[in-house]
C-alpha positions in Angstrom: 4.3 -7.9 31.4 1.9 -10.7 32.5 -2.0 -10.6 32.8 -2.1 -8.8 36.2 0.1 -6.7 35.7 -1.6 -5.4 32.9 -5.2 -5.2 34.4 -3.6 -3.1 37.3 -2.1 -0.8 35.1 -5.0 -0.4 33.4 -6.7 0.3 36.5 -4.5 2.7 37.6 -5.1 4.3 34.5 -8.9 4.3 34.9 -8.5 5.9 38.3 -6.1 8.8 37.5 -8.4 9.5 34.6 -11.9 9.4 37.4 -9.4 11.8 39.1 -8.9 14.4 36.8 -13.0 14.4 35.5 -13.9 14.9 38.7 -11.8 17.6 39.3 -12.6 19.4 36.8 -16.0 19.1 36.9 -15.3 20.7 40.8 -13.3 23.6 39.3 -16.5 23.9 36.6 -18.8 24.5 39.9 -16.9 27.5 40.5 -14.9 28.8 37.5 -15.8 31.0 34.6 -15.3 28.2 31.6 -16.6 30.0 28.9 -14.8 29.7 25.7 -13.1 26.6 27.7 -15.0 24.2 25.0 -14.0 25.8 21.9 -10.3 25.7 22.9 -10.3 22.2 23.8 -12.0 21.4 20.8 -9.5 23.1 18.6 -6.8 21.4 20.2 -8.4 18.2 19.3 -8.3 19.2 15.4 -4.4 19.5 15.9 -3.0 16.1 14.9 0.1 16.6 16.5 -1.2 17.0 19.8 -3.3 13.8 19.5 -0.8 11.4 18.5 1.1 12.9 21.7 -1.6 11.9 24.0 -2.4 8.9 22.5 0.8 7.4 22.6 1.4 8.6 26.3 -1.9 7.0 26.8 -1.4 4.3 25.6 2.3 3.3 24.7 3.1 1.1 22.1 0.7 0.4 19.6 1.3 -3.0 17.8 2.3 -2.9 14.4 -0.9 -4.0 12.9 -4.1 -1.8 13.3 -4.4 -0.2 16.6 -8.4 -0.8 16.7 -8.3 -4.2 16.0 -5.5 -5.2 18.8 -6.8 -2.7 21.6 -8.9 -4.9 24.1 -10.2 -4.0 27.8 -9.5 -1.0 29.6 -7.4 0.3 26.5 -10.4 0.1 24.3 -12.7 1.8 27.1 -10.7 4.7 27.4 -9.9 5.3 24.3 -13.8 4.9 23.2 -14.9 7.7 26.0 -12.0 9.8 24.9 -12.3 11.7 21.3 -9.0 13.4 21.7 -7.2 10.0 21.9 -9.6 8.6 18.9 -8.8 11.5 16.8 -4.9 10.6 16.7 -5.7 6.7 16.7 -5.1 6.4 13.1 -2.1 8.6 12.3 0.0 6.8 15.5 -1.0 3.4 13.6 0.4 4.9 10.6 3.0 6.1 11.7 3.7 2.8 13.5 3.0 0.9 10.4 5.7 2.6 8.1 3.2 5.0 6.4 4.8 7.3 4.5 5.4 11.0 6.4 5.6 12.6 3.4 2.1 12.5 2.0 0.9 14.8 5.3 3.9 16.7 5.6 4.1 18.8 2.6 6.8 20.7 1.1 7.5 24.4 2.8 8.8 24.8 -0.4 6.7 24.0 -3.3 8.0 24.4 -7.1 6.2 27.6 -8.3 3.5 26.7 -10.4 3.2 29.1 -14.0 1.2 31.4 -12.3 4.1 32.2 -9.7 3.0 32.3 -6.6 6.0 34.0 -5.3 9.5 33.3 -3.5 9.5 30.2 -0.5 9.7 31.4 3.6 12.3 29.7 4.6 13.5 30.7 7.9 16.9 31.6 8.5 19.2 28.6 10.0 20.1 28.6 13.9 22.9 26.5 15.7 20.7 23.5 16.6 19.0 23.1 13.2 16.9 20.2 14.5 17.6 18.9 11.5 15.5 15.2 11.0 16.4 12.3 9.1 14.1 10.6 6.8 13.7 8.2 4.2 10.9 8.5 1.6 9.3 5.8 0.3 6.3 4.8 -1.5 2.9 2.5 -0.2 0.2 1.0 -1.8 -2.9 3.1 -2.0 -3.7 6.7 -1.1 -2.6 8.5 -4.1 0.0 6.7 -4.8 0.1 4.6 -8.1 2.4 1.4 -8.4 3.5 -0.5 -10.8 7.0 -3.0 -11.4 8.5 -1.5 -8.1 8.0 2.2 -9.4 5.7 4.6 -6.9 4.1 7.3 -8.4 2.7 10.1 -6.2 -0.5 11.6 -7.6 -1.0 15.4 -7.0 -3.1 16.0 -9.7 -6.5 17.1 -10.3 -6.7 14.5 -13.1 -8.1 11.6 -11.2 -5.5 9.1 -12.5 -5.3 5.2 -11.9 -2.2 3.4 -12.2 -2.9 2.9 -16.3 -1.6 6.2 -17.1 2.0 4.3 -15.7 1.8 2.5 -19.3 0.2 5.0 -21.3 3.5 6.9 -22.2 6.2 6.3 -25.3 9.6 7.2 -24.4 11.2 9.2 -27.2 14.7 10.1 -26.4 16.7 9.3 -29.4 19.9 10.2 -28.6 22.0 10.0 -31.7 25.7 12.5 -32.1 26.6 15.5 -30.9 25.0 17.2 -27.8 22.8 15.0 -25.9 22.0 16.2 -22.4 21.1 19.7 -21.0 21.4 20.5 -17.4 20.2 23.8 -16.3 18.6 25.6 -13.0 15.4 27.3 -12.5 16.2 27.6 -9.0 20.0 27.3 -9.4 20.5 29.8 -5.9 18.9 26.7 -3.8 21.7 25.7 -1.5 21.9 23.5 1.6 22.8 23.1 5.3 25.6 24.1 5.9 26.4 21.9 9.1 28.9 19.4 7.1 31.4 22.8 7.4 31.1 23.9 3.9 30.3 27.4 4.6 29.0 29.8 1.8 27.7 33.9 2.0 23.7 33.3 2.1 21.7 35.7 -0.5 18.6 34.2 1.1 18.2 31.8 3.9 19.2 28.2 2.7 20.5 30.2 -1.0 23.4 31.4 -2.3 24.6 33.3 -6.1 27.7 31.1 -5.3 27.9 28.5 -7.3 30.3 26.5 -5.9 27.6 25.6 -2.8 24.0 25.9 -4.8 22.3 23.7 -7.4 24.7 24.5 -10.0 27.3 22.4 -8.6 25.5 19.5 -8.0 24.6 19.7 -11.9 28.3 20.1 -12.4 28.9 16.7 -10.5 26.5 15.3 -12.8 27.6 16.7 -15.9 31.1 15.1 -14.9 29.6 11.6 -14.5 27.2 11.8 -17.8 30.2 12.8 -19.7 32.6 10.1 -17.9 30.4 7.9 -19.7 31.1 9.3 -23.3 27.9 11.3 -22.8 27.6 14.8 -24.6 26.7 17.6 -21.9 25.3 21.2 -22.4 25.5 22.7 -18.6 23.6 26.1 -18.5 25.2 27.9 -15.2 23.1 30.8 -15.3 21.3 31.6 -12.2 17.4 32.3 -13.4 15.9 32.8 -10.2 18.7 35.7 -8.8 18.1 38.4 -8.7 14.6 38.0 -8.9 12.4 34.7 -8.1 9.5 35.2 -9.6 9.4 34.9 -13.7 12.0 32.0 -13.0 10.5 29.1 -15.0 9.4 31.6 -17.8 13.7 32.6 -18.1 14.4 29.1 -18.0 12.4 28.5 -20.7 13.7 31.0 -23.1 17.1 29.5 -22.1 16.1 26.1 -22.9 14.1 27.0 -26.2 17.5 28.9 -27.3 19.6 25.7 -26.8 17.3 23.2 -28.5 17.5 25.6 -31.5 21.2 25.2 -31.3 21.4 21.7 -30.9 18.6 19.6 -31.8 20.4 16.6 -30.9 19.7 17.4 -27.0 16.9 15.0 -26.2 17.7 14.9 -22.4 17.0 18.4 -20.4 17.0 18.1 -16.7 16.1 21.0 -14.5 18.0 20.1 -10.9 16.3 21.8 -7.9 16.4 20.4 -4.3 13.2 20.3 -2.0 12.3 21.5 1.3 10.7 19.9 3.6 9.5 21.7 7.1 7.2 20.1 9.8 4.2 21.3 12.0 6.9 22.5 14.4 9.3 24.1 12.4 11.8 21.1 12.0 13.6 20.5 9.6 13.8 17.4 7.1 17.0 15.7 5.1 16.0 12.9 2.7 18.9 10.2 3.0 19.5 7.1 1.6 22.2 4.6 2.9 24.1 3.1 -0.1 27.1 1.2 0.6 27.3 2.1 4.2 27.3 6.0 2.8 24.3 8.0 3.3 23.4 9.8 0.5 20.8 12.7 -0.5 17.4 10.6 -1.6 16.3 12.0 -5.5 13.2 12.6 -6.6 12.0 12.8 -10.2 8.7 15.4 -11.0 6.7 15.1 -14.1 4.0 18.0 -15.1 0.7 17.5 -16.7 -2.0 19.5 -18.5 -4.0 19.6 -14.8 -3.1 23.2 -14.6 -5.2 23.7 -17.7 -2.3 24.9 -19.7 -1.2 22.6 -23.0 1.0 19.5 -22.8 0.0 17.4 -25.6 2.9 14.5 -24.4 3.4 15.1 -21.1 2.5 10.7 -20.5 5.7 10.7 -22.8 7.1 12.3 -20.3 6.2 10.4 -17.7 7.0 7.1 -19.2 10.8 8.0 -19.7 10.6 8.9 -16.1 9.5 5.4 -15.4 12.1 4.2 -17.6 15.1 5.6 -15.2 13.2 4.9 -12.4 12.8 1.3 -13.1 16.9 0.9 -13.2 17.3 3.3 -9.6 15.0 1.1 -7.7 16.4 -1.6 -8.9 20.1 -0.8 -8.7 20.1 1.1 -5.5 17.6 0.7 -1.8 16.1 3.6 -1.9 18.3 6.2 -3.6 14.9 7.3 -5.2 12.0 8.7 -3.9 8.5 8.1 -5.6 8.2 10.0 -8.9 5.6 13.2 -8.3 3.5 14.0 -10.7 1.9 17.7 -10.4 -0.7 20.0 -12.6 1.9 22.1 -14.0 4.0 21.9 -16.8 7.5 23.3 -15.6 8.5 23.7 -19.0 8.3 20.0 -19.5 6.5 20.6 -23.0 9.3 21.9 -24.5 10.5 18.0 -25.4 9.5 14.9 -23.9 12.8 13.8 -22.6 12.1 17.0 -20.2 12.1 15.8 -16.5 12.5 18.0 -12.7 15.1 16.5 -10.7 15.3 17.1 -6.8 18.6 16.3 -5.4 17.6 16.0 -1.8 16.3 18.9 0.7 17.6 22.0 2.2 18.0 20.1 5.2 20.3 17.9 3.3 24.0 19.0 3.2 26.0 19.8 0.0 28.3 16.5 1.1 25.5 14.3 1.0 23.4 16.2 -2.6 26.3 15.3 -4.3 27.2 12.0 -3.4 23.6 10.9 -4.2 24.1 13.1 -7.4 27.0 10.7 -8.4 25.5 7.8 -8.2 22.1 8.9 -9.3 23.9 10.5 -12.8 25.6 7.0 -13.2 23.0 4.7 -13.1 21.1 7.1 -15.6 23.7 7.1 -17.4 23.8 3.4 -18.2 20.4 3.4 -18.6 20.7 6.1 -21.3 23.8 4.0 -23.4 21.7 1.0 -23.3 18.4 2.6 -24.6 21.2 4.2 -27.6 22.7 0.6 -28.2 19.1 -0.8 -27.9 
């Protein structure tokens, strides 16, 4: 589009937007508006809504800042418009490869210690609307980097990216029992639209484990133990028939294995995430790894930020690092950012303790345990070569 072209569109533009001013300052002549004012305002908090309108305004917004490439009539009327300002910024973002996942939020959060009580999930329809994405980390915002490795901040700890070198990792792993797998949420199940159908005891759970969280464990079990690894895999379904006191069942479980085998040094709690948007659609975290796309993982580490005591919870931390250095490296983006959050989640219990998300409920069981494989695998190695090292 040359020059003139653009200075008539903009024009045209200026017009239609005299237009509709002056019409409704006509219909304000002679309508009741009260109230009119406070629902336009709140429209204008809804972020949604203003990214719509600006982008319909004013269609694509270079890649850079929008502010600083926005000349003439497309800086006018966005400066005489606050509805359009007020969604400047998130379409830039957006735009710019900003990372969704920092506004979006989880549905589904883990239940912190003080259980907050079981996740509303809605019940799946035909169309899903079921959206792909791919989480990754940024610099800035809360996010802490370091060596390739993204950290995601949701603590109330106030943490700079020092605390990423802060940690030991203590996992010797010597004979005998080395790894323990278990589900505080083992009922969390999947989409079902890759045609492997299972009876729901919840929407998006099931108490069969041939479809929920204990599977994908089992897939990783398999691959640890492919390796020559020693695998405990607790089955046992903490969460069913009742959610809340989960974590606290789970960590009777876990205190009652370490007891029986100190040489577990590994435990991984495997969960999936959920993901829902402003509108009710629905998010699957994929990664494409050798033309195959794959569930994205996610690693959570807890803290002392809930108040509650975890003396070695950077220890923690730093062994996640350890495994996350090797996924980033070994895969694109098989990993999402590490999270780290106030609670514990049992994590004091040993500090080779770590959360493990195998994708979202958007996700189908297909795709959770093809990222499980290759997930368990590189781990895996990562685990032989800190025993050989």
């Amino acid at each position: 589009m040359d020059k003139r072209d653009q200075i008539g569109r903009a024009l045209r533009r200026g017009v239609a937007l005299g237009l509709v001013l002056v019409a409704c300052w006509g219909l304000s002549l002679m309508a009741d508006l009260s109230g009119v004012k406070e629902r336009l305002a709140a429209l204008g908090q809804e972020p949604g809504l203003s990214v719509s309108l600006l982008s319909s305004q004013l269609g694509e917004l270079p890649r850079q800042t929008a502010s600083a490439e926005l000349t003439g009539w497309g800086r006018l009327l966005l400066s005489h418009s606050a509805l359009l300002a007020a969604g400047e910024e998130a379409v830039a973002e957006v735009r710019d490869g900003a990372d969704p996942m920092e506004d979006l939020g989880s549905k589904e959060e883990l239940v912190d210690e003080e259980e907050q009580g079981e996740p509303d999930l809605k019940p799946p329809t035909e169309d899903e609307g079921i959206l792909e994405m791919t989480a990754k980390g940024k610099e800035g915002g809360k996010y802490l980097h370091d060596q390739g490795v993204y950290v995601y901040d949701r603590t109330d700890l106030g943490l700079d990216a020092s605390v990423l070198e802060e940690g030991t990792v203590d996992v010797p792993l010597g004979e005998g029992p080395q790894i323990l797998i278990l589900h505080t949420h083992g009922s969390e199940a999947y989409s079902q639209s890759d045609g492997r159908s299972y009876e729901e005891s919840d929407p998006y759970r099931t108490t069969d484990c041939n479809h929920n969280m204990v599977r994908v464990g089992e897939e990783m079990a398999t691959v640890f133990r492919a390796h020559g690894l020693q695998v405990v895999h607790d089955t046992n379904l903490y969460d069913y028939p009742a959610y809340n006191g989960a974590y606290d069942r789970s960590k009777a479980a876990v205190e009652q294995w370490l007891k029986q085998y100190p040489t577990i040094k590994v435990v991984l709690d495997v969960h999936r995430d959920a993901l829902v948007g402003n509108e009710g659609e629905i998010y699957k975290l994929v990664s494409e790894e050798a033309g195959e796309k794959v569930a994205q993982v996610m690693l959570v580490v807890g803290t002392d930020g809930s108040g509650a005591a975890h003396p070695r919870w950077r220890d923690n931390l730093a062994f996640g690092i350890k495994l996350q250095k090797n996924l980033v490296t070994g895969y694109s983006s098989l990993a999402r950012p590490i999270v780290l959050r106030n609670s514990r989640y049992n994590q004091q219990l040993s500090p080779g303790y770590l959360l493990v998300e195998v994708g979202g409920h958007g996700n189908t069981l297909t795709e959770a345990l093809a990222g499980a494989r290759l997930w368990a695998d590189n781990v895996a190695r990562t685990l032989l070569a800190m025993k050989e090292g």
